[in-house]
DRENZA-164261 format. One record per residue (C-alpha): residue number from 1; x, y, z. Coordinates in pm, whole numbers. Last residue first. Example, Ala and Ser with C-alpha at 12.3 -4.5 7.8 and 13.67 -1.06 7.14 Angstrom:
! residues 2
<rec n="2" xx="1367" yy="-106" zz="714"/>
<rec n="1" xx="1230" yy="-450" zz="780"/>
***
This chain:
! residues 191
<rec n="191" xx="-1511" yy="-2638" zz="-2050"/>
<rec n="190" xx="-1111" yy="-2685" zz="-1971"/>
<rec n="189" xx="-1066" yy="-2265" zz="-2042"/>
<rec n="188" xx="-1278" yy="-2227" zz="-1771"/>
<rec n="187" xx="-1134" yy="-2481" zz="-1516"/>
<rec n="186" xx="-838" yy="-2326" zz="-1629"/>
<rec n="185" xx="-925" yy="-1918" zz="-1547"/>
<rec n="184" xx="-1084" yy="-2018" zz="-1207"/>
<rec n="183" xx="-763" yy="-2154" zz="-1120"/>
<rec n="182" xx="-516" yy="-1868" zz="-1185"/>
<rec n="181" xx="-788" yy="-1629" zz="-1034"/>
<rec n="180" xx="-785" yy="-1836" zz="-690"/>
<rec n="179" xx="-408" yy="-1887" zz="-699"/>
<rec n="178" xx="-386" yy="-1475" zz="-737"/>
<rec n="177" xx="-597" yy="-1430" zz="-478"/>
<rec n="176" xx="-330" yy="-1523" zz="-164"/>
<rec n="175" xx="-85" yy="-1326" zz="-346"/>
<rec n="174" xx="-317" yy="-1030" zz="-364"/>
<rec n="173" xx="-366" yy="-1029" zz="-22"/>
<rec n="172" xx="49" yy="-1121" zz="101"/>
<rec n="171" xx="137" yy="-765" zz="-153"/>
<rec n="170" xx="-147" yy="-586" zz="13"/>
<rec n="169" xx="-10" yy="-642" zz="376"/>
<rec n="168" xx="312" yy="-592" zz="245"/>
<rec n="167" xx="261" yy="-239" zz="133"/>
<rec n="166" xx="59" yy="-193" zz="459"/>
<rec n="165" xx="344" yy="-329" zz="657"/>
<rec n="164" xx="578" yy="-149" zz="522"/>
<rec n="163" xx="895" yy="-192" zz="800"/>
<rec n="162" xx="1257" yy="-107" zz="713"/>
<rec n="161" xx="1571" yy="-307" zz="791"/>
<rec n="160" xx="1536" yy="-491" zz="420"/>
<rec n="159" xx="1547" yy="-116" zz="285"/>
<rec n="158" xx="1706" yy="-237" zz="-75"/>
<rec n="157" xx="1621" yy="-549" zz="-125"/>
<rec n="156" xx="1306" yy="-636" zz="9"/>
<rec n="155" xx="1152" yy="-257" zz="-9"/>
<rec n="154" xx="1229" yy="-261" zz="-387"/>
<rec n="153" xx="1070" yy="-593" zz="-415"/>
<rec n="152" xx="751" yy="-453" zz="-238"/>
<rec n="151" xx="758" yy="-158" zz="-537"/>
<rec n="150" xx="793" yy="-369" zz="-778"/>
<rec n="149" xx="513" yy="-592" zz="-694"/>
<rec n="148" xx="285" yy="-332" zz="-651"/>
<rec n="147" xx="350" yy="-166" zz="-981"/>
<rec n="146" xx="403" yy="-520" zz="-1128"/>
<rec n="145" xx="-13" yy="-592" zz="-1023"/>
<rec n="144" xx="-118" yy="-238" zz="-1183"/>
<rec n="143" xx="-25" yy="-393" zz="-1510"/>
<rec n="142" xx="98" yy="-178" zz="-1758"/>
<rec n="141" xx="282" yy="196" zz="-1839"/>
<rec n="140" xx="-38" yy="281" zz="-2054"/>
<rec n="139" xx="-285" yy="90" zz="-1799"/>
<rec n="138" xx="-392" yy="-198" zz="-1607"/>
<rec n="137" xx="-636" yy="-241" zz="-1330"/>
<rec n="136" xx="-771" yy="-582" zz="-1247"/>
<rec n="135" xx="-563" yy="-734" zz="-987"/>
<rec n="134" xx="-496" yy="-391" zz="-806"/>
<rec n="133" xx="-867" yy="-358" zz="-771"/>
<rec n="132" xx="-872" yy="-723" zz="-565"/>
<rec n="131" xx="-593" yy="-622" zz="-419"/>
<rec n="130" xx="-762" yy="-269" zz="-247"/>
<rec n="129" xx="-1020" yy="-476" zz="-110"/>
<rec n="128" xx="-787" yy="-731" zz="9"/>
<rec n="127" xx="-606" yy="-434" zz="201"/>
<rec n="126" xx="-922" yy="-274" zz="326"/>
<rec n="125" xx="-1028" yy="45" zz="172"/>
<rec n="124" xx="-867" yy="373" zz="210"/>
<rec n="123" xx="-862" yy="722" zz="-15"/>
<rec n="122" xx="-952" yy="724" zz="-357"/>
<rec n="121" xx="-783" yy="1043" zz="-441"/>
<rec n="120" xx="-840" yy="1063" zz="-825"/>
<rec n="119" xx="-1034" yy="1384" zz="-770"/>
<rec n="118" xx="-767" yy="1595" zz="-635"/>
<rec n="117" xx="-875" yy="1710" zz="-240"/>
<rec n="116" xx="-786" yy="1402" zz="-78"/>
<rec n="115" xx="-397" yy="1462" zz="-134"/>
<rec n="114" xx="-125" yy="1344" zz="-375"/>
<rec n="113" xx="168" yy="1393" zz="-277"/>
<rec n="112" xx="521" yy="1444" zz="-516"/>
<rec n="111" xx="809" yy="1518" zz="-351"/>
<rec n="110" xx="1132" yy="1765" zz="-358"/>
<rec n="109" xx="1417" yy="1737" zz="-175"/>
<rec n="108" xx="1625" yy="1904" zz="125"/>
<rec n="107" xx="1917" yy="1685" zz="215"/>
<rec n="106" xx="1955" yy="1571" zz="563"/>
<rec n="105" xx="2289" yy="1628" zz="693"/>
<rec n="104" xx="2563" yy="1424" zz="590"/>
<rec n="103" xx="2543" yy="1035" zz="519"/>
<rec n="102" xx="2850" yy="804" zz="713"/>
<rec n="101" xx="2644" yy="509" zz="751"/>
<rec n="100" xx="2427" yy="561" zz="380"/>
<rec n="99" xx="2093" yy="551" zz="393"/>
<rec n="98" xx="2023" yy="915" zz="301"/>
<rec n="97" xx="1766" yy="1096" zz="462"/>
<rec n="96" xx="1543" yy="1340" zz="294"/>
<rec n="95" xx="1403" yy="1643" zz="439"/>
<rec n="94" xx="1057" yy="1734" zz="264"/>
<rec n="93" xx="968" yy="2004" zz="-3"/>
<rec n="92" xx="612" yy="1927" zz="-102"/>
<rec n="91" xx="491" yy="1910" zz="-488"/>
<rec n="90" xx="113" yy="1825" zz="-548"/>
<rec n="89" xx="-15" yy="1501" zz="-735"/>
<rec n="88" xx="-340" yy="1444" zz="-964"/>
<rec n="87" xx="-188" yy="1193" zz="-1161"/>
<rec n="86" xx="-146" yy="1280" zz="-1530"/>
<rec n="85" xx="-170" yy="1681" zz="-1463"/>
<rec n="84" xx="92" yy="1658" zz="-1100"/>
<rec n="83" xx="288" yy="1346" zz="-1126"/>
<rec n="82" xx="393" yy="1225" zz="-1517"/>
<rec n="81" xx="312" yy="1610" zz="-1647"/>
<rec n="80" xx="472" yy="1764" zz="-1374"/>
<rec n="79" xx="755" yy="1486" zz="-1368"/>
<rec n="78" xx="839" yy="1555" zz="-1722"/>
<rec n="77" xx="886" yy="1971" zz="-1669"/>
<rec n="76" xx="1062" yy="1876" zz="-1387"/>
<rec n="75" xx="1329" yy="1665" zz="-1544"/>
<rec n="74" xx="1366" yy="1902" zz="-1817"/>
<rec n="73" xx="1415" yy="2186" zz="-1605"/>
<rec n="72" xx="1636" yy="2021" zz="-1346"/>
<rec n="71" xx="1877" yy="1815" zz="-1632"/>
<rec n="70" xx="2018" yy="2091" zz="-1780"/>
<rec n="69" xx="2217" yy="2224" zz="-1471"/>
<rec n="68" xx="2180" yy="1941" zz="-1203"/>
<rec n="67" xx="1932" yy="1679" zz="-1083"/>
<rec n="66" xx="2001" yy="1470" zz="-741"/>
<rec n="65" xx="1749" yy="1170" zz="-734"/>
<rec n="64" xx="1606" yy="1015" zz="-390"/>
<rec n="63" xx="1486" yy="696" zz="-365"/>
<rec n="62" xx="1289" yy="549" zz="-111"/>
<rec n="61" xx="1156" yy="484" zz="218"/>
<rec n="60" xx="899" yy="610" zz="428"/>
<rec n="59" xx="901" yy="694" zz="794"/>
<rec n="58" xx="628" yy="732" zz="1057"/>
<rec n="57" xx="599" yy="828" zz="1403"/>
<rec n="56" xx="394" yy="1180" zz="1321"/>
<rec n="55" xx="197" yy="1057" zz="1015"/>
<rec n="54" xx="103" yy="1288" zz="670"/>
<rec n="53" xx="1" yy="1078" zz="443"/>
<rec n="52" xx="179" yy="1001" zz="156"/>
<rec n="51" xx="60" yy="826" zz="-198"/>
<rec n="50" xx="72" yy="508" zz="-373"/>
<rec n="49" xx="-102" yy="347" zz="-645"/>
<rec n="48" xx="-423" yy="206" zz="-695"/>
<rec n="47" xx="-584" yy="169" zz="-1067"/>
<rec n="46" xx="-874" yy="269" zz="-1206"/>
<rec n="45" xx="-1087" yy="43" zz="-1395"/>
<rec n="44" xx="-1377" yy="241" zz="-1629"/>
<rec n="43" xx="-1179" yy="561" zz="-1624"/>
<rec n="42" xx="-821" yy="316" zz="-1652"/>
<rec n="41" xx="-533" yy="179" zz="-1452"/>
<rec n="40" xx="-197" yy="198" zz="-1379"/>
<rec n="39" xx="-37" yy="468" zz="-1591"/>
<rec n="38" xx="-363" yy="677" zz="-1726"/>
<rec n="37" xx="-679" yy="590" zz="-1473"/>
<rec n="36" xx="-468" yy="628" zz="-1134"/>
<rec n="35" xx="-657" yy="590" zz="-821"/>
<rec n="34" xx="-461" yy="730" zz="-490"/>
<rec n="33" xx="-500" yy="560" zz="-183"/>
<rec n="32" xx="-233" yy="271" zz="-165"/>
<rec n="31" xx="-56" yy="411" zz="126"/>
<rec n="30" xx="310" yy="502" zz="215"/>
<rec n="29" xx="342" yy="681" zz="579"/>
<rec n="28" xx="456" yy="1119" zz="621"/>
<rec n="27" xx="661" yy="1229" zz="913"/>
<rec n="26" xx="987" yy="1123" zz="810"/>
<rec n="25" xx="1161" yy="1065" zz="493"/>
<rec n="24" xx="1429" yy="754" zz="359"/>
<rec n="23" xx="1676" yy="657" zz="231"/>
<rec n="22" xx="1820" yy="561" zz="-134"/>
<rec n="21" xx="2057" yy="801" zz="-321"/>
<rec n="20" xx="2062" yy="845" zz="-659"/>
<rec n="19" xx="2321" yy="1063" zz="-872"/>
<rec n="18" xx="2352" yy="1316" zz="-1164"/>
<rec n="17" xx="1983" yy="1242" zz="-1300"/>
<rec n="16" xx="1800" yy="1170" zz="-1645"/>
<rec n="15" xx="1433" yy="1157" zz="-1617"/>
<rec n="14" xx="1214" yy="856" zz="-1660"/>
<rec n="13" xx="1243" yy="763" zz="-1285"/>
<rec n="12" xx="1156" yy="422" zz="-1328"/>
<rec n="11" xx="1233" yy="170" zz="-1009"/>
<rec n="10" xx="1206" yy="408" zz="-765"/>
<rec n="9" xx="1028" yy="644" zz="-935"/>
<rec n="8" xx="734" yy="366" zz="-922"/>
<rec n="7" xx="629" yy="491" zz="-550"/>
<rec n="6" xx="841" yy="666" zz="-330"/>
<rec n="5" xx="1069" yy="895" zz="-535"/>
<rec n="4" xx="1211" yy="1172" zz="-406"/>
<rec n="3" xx="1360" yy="1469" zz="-600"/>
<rec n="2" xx="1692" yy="1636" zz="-550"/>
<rec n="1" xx="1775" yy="1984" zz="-691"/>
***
């Protein structure tokens, strides 16, 4: 079974796995629309994190994990409670393309989406908007500003070729806050 991970999977699966495999998936674009009040946020502050939405032209990238014998019913049985109860996400079976130059056929994998029917969905706001509530959401796996980050340093480094400019959008937003916040905090702490 392979599973692919667009959001913090790609940096923390939390499930053991045979092999990994970045690429990428078509027909569906990366967005900041889903509020998270366990991981990345709170009830009184949630969180954004990523989901998909379904787009024609579009591409995402990621990582996609291949789980064998043991591992698929333990590694399911995590994500269902990381993904689907703990984030309000429902399982799709997409084609997955692997980066690699001389990569087979696309390999049929299993993702996580979280749609505007669950009630976390907090669907789109402008990208300092969605910063700003970035900059002060934390939760039980921390800050909701290293999700972001993470995930635009994935991009970076391992899909330099590929495009996000909604993900980067955000990232340039909150960086041009961050100063502001920094700031504000030492003129305080200086009275």
């Amino acid at each position: 079974v392979w599973i692919f991970g667009y959001g913090s999977l790609v940096w923390r699966p939390g499930f053991e796995f045979t092999s990994r495999k970045v690429g990428f998936i078509r027909g569906y674009s990366r967005r900041f629309w889903q509020g998270d009040t366990f991981h990345r946020g709170s009830e009184r502050m949630p969180g954004r994190v990523v989901t998909l939405l379904e787009d024609c032209g579009a591409c995402t990238w990621g990582v996609a994990y291949e789980v064998c014998g043991e591992q698929i019913a333990a590694s399911l049985q995590y994500l269902n409670m990381r993904e689907a109860v703990l984030g309000g996400y429902d399982t799709k079976l997409v084609k997955f393309h692997p980066q690699e130059k001389d990569a087979e056929e696309p390999i049929l994998a299993l993702v996580y989406i979280a749609t505007p029917q669950n009630p976390s969905y907090l669907g789109p706001a402008s990208e300092e908007d969605i910063a700003a509530q970035i900059i002060v959401s934390s939760g039980c796996a921390g800050h909701n500003i290293e999700y972001l980050l993470r995930l635009a340093d994935f991009m970076r480094y391992f899909c330099p070729q590929a495009e996000d400019k909604h993900l980067f959008s955000i990232e340039e937003a909150l960086i041009s806050i961050l100063p502001c916040l920094y700031y504000t905090e030492e003129s305080l702490e200086e009275t």
